[in-house]
C-alpha beads as a LAMMPS data file, in Angstrom:
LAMMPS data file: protein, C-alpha beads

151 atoms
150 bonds

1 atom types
1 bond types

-500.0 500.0 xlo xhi
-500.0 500.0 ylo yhi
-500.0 500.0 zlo zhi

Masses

1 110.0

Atoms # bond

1 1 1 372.909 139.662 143.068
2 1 1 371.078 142.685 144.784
3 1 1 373.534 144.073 147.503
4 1 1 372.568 147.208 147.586
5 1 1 368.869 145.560 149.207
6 1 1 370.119 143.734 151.667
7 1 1 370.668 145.315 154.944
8 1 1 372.686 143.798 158.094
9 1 1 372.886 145.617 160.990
10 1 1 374.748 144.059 164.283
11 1 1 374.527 145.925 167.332
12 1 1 376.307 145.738 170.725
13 1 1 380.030 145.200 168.647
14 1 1 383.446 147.030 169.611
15 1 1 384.913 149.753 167.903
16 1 1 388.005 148.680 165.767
17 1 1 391.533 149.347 166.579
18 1 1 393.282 153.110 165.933
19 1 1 395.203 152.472 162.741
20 1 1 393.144 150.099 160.824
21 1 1 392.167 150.393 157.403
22 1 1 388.639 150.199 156.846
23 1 1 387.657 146.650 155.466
24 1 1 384.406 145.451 153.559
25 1 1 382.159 144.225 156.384
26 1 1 380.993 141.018 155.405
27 1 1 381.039 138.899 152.497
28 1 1 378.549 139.178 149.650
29 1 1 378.517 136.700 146.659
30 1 1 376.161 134.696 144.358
31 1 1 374.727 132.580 147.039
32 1 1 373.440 135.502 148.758
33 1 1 371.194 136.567 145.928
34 1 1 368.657 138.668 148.301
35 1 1 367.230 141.280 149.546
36 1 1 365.843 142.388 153.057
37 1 1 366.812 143.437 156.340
38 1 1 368.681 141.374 159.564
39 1 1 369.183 143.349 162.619
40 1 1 371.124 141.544 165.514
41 1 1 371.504 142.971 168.947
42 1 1 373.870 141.431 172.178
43 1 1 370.442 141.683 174.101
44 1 1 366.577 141.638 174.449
45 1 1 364.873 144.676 174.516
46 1 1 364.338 144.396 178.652
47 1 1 367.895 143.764 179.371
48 1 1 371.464 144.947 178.966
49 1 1 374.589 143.532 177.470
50 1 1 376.767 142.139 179.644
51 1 1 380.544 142.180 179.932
52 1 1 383.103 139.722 180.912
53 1 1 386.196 140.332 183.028
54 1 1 387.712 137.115 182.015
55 1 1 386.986 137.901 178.248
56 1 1 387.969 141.540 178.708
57 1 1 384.719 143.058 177.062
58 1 1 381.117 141.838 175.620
59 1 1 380.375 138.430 176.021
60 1 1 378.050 138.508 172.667
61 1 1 381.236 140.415 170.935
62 1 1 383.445 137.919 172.037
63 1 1 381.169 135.087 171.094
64 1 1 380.034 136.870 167.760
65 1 1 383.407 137.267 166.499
66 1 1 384.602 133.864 167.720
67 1 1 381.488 132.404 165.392
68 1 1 382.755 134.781 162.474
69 1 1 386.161 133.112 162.872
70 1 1 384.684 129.765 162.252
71 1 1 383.537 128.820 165.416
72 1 1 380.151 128.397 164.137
73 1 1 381.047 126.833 160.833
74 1 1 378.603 123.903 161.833
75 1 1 379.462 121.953 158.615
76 1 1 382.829 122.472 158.179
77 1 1 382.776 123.294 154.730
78 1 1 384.698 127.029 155.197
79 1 1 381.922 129.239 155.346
80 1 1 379.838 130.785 158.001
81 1 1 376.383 132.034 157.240
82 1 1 373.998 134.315 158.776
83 1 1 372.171 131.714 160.564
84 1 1 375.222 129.705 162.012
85 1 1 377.048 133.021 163.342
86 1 1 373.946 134.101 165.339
87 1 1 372.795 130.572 166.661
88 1 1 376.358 130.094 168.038
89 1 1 376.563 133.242 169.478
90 1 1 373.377 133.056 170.747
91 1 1 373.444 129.646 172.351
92 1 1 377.146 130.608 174.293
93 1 1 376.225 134.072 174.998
94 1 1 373.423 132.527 177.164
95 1 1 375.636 129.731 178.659
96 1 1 377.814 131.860 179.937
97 1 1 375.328 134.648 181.418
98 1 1 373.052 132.360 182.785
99 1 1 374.268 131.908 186.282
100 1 1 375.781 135.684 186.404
101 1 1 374.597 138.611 188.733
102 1 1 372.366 139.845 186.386
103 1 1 370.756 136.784 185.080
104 1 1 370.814 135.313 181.543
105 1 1 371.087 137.438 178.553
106 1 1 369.480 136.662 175.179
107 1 1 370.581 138.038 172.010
108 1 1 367.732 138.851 169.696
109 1 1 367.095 139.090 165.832
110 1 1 364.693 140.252 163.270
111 1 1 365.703 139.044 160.191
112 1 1 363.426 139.272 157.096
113 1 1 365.126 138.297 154.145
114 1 1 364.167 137.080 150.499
115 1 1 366.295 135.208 147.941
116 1 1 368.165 132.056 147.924
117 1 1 370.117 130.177 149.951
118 1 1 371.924 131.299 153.278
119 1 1 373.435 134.568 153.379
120 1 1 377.257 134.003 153.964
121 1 1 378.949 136.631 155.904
122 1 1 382.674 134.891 156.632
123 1 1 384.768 132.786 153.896
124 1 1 387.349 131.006 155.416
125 1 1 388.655 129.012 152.507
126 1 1 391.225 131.508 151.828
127 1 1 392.184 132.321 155.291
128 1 1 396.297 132.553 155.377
129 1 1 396.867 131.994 159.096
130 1 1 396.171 129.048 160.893
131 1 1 396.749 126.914 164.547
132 1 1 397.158 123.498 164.568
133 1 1 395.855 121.609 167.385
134 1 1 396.083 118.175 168.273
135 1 1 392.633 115.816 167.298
136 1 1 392.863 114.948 171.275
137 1 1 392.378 118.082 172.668
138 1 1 388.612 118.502 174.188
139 1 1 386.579 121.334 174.901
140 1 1 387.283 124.731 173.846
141 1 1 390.960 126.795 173.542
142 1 1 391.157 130.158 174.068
143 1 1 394.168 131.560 172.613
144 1 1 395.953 134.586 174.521
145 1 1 398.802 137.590 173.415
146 1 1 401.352 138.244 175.812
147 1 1 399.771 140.363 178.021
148 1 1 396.804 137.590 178.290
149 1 1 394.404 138.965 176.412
150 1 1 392.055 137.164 174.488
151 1 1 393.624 136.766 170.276

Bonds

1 1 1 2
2 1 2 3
3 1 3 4
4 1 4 5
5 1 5 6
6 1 6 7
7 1 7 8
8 1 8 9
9 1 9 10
10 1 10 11
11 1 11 12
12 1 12 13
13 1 13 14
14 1 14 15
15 1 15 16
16 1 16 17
17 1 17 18
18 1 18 19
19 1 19 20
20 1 20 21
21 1 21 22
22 1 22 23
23 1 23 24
24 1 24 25
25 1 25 26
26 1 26 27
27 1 27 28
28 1 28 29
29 1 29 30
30 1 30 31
31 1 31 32
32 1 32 33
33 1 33 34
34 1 34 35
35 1 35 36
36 1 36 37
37 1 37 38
38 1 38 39
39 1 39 40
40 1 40 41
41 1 41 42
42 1 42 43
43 1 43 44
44 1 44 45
45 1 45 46
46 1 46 47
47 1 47 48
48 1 48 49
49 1 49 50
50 1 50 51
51 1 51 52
52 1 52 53
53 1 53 54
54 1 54 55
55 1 55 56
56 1 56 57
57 1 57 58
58 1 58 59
59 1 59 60
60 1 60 61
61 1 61 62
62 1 62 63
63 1 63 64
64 1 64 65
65 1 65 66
66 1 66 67
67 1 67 68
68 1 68 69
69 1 69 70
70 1 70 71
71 1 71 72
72 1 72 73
73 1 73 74
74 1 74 75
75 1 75 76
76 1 76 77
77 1 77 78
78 1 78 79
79 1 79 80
80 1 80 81
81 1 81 82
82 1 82 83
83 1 83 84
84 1 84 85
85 1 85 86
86 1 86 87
87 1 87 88
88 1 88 89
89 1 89 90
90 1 90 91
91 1 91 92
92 1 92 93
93 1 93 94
94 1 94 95
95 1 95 96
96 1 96 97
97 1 97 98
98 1 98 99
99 1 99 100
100 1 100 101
101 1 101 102
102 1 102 103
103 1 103 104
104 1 104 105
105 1 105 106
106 1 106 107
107 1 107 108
108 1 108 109
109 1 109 110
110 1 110 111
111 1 111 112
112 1 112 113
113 1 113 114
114 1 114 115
115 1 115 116
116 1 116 117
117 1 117 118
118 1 118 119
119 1 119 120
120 1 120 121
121 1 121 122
122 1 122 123
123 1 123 124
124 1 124 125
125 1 125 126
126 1 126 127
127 1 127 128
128 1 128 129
129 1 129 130
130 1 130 131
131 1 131 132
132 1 132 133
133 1 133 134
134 1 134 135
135 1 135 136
136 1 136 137
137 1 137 138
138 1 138 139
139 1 139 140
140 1 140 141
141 1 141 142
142 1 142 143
143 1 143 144
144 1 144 145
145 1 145 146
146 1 146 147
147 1 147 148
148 1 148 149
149 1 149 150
150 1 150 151
């Protein structure tokens, strides 16, 4: 495993909370046996990130982190990789900016990476909190604190 050559960079993401201990970033293991480069930003070059008044910040933050979560865990096997996390935060960043003020925006990438397999930046097979919904429930849940900000 080469971790020290592979670079992420995302760009357009909150600050975290006062308080918190500083974490390892993203998960690095021997399916991501690369090297390279992946730079992520909220928007193209010609236009700017957009916030949300509903979400309470960035709609790519919000939409980035919910993918990192497990949102984007298109196979449902605990894991989200590079690929999953930006496609889902691409594809609902753009759904939801489309019909805005300022038009759509569209995340971009440059990724240029080497190796094997998919590099995985969120296991969720050890996760030790959970919600249990009911298999009825449609369409997306947004989950709230007291004060009604987005969890």
């Amino acid at each position: 495993m080469r971790v020290a050559d592979t670079r992420l960079l995302l760009l357009g993401l909150a600050y975290p909370r006062k308080g918190r201990s500083p974490r390892p970033a993203f998960l690095f293991d021997a399916s991501s046996d690369m090297e390279g480069h992946a730079y992520i930003t909220s928007s193209s070059a010609a236009e700017a990130a957009q916030e949300s008044d509903r979400i309470g910040g960035s709609f790519f933050t919000h939409y980035l982190v919910s993918a990192l979560r497990g949102a984007a865990d298109a196979h449902g096997e605990g894991r989200v990789t590079l690929n999953e996390a930006y496609a889902y935060a691409f594809r609902e960043t753009l759904a939801s900016t489309e019909n805005t003020q300022y038009g759509p925006q569209h995340p971009a990438y440059e990724i240029s990476l080497t190796g094997s397999g998919d590099l995985v930046v969120t296991d969720l097979r050890s996760s030790r909190a959970g919600l249990a919904l009911s298999e009825e429930l449609a369409g997306e849940v947004y989950v709230r604190d007291a004060k009604g900000n987005l969890a």
